[in-house]
C-alpha positions in Angstrom: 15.0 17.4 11.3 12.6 14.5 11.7 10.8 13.5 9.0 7.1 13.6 9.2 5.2 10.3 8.5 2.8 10.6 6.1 2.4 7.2 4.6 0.7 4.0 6.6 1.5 0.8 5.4 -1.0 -1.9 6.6 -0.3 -5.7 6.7 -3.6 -7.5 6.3 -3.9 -11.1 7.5 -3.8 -11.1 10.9 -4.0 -7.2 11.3 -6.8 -5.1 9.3 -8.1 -9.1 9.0 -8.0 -10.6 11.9 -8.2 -14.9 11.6 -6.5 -17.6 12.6 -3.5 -18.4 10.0 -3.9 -22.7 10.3 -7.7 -22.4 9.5 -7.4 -19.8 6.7 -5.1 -22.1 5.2 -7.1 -25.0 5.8 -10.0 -23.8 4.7 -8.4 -22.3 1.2 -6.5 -25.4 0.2 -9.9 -27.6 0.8 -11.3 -25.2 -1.7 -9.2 -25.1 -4.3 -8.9 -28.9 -4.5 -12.5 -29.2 -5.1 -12.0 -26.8 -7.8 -9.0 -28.7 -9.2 -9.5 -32.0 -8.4 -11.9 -32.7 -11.6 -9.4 -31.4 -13.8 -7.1 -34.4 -13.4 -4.9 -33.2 -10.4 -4.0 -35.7 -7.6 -4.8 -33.8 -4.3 -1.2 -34.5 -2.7 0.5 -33.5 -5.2 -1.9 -30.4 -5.7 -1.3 -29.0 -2.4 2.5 -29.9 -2.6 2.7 -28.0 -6.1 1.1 -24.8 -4.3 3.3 -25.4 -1.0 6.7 -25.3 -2.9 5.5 -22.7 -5.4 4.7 -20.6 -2.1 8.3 -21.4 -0.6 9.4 -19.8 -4.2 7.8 -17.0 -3.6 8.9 -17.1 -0.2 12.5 -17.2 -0.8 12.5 -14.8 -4.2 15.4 -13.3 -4.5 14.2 -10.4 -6.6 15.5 -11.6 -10.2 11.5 -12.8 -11.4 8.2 -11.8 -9.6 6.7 -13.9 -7.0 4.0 -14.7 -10.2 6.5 -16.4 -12.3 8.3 -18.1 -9.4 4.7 -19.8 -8.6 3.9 -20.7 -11.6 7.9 -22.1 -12.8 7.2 -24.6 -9.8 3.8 -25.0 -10.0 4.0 -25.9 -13.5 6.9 -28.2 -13.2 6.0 -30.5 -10.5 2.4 -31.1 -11.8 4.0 -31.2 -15.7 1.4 -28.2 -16.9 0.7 -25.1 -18.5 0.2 -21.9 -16.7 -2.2 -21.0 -19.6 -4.4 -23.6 -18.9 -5.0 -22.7 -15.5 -4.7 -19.3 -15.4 -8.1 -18.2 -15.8 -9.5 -21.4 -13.2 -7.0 -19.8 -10.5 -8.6 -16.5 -11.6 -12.6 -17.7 -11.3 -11.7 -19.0 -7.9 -10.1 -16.2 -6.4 -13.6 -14.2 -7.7 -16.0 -16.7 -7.0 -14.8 -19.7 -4.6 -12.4 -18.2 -2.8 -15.2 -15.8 -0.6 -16.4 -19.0 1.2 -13.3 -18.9 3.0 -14.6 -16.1 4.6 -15.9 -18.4 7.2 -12.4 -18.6 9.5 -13.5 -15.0 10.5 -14.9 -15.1 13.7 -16.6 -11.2 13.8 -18.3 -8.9 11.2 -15.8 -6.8 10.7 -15.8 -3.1 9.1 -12.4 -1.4 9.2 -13.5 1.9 7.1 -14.1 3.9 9.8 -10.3 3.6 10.6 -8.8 3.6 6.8 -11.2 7.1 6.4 -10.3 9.1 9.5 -6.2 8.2 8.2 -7.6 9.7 4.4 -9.3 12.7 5.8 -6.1 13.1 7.8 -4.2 13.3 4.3 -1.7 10.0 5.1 -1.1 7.7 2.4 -2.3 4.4 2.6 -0.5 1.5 1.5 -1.5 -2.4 1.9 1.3 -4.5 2.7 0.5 -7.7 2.3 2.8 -11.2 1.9 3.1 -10.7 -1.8 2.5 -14.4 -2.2 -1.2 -14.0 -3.5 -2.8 -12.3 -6.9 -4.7 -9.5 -7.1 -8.2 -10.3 -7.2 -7.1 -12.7 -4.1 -6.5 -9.5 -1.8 -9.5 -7.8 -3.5 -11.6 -10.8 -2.1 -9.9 -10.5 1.5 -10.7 -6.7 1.7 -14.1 -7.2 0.8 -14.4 -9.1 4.0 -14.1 -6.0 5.9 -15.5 -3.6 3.6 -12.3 -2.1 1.9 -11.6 -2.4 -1.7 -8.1 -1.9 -3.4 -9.2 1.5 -4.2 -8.7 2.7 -0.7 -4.8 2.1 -1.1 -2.6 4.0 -3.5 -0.7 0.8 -3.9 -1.1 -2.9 -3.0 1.4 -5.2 -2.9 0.3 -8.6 -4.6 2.7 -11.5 -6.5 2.3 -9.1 -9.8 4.0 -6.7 -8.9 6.3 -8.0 -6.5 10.0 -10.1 -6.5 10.6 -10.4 -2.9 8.1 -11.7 -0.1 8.0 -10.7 4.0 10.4 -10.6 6.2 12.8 -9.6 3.1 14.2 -6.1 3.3 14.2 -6.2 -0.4 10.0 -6.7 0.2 10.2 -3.0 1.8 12.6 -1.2 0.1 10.6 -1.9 -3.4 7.1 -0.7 -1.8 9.5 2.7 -0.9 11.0 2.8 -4.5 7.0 2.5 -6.2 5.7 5.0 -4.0 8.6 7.3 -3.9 8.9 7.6 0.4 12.0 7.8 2.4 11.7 5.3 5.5 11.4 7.6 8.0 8.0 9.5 6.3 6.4 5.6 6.5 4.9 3.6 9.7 4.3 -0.3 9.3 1.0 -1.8 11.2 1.6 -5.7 11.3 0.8 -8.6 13.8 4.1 -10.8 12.9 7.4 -9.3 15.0 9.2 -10.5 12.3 7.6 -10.6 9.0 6.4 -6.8 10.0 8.8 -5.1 12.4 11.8 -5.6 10.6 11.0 -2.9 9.0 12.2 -1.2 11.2 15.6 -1.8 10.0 15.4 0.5 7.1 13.6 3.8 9.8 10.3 2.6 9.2 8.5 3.8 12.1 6.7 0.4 13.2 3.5 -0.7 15.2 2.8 -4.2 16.4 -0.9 -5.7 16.6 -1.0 -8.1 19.4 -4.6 -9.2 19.2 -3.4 -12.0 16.5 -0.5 -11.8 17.4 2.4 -13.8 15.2 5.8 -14.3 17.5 7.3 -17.2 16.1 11.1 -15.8 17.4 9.4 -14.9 21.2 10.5 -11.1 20.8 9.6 -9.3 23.8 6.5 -7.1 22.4 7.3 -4.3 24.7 10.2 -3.6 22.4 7.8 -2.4 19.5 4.9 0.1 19.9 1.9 -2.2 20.7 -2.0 -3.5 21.5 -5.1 -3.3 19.7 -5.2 -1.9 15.9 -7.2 0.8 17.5 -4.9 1.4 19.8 -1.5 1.1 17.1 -3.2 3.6 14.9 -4.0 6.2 18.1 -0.5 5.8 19.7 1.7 5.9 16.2 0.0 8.9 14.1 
């Protein structure tokens, strides 16, 4: 018998978010060196510390969270201590970090389609790159006028050892919120990152309008078009 999907899992940059990945990153790195700068931190070797303590996170293999691989790299190439920059990383992420808002083109409001799913009784999970903490994804949401409430889980680098397009990424979401594979769909713009999911029964749904295709896979292989039209065509 098929199962019935009752659990959506959303990817969020690019998809319920929609921005362009080069200026997002542009635009956050600028701001956290001006935040950082004054503490005594070169900039090159700022944003070199944060690029290879992403590429940890990256390529986590599931022994540490994504957290401690950032900061074991982070805090060895700029010869620091994670507890003296915790809580600066922290204010950022709550207070900074909302300026980058400006790489989004549109005033977007995405809680007309996150309610009609509730009312419908699906699950809702956010399946974002784990590479990011908490109150970083609470910031992004805000931007379209969600909140971390409207998930029953989030991924975020807490919480998780593995990062997109690991399989080990989406068999951990399935083992914290207790789902076979085939009772889930994945919404994502990547074709990787997102729709190998797929691999485990995921039912999947690709987002072209930013569309991430890196590995040029023909789109027609995947359910695809606008959010709108993802959500209509897959539940």
């Amino acid at each position: 018998m098929t199962e019935k999907i009752t659990t959506v899992l959303f990817d969020l940059d690019g998809t319920l978010l929609p921005f362009d990945q080069e200026e997002f990153i542009h635009s956050y790195f600028k701001r956290l060196a001006i935040k950082l700068i004054p503490m005594g931190f070169e900039k090159d070797a700022l944003i070199k510390a944060i690029w290879t303590g992403m590429e940890a996170m990256i390529h986590n293999d599931g022994t540490k969270t994504n957290e401690v691989a950032f900061w074991e790299v982070f805090e060895g190439l700029l010869q620091t201590k994670r507890e003296l920059l915790e809580d600066v990383f922290l204010d950022f992420y709550q207070n900074e970090f909302d300026a980058v808002k400006e790489v989004v083109k549109d005033d977007i409001d995405r809680r007309a389609i996150i309610e009609k799913l509730m009312s419908k009784g699906y699950q809702l999970v956010l399946a974002t790159n784990p590479v990011f903490p908490r109150e970083a994804v609470a910031t992004r949401l805000s931007w379209i006028q969600l909140s971390l409430d409207d998930f029953s889980y989030v991924t975020s680098f807490e919480n998780s050892s593995y990062c997109k397009p690991s399989l080990g990424y989406y068999l951990d979401i399935l083992r914290a919120i207790e789902k076979k594979p085939e009772e889930c769909a994945m919404i994502g713009n990547n074709t990787l990152e997102d729709m190998i999911s797929g691999k485990l029964g995921i039912t999947t749904g690709l987002v072209t309008t930013n569309l991430e295709n890196q590995n040029n896979y023909d789109v027609n292989e995947f359910t695809h078009g606008t959010l709108e039209e993802v959500v209509e065509n897959l539940l």
